[in-house]
N, C-alpha and C positions, 0 to 999 in steps of 0.2 A: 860658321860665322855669318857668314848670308842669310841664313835662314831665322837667326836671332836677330839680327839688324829688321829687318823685315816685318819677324814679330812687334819689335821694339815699336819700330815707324808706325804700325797698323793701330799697336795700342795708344800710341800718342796722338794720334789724328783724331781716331774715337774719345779721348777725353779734351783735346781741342773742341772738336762737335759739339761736347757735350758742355763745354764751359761758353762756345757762342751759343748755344743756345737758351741757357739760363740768365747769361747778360742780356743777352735781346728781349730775354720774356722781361725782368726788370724793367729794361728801359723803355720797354712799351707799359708799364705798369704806372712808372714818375711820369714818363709823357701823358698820359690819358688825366693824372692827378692834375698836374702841372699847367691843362687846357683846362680843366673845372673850375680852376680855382683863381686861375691868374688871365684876365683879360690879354694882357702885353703878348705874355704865352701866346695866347691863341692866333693875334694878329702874328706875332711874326711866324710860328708857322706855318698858318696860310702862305705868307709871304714866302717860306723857302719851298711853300710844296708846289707855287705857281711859277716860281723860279727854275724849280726842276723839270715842268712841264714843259718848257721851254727847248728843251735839250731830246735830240730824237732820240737815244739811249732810253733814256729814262720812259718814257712814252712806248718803247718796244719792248723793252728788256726787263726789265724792273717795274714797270708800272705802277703802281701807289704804292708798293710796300716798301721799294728805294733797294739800297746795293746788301742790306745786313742780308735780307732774306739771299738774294742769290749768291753772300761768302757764305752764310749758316747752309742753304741747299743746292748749292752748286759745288763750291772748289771746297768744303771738306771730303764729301763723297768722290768726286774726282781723285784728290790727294789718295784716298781710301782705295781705290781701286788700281791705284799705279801700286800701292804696295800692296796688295795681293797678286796683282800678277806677275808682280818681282818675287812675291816669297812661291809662288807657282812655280816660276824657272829655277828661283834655287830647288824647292824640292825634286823638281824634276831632273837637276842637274847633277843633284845627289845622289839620287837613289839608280842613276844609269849607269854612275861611275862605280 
């Protein structure tokens, strides 16, 4: 049962992954339209990216590309890696017994 739950988890974070990272290529696709064509656009944001800059987080952490990137390339893979080494100790837990 472990070891199915496991599998389960591991495949669901991989098409999590895979579904932030098709939104985010999107929204970087509308955004980049959205700055060519719409003056307003562009000022505002400037305006939240100067806003952002403000904040030390963002400035260390994140740096121009903002939080999508570090949930798309941080905590999927994170997520990703707690369930394999859960479905490790189930297998392992299996195969002793």
């Amino acid at each position: 049962m472990a070891i199915s739950l496991d599998l389960a988890g591991a495949a669901l974070t991989l098409m999590f992954w895979y579904i932030f990272n098709m939104n985010e290529n999107g929204i970087n696709i509308l955004t980049h339209q959205l700055k060519s064509i719409d003056e307003l656009y562009k000022k505002l944001d400037t305006m939240r990216r100067n806003e952002r800059e403000k904040h030390w987080y963002f400035r260390t952490i994140f740096r121009r590309n903002g939080p999508n990137v570090a949930i798309k390339n941080l905590l999927a893979p994170i997520i990703l890696f707690i369930w394999v080494a859960m479905l490790i100790f189930a297998i392992a837990i299996f195969v002793t017994d």
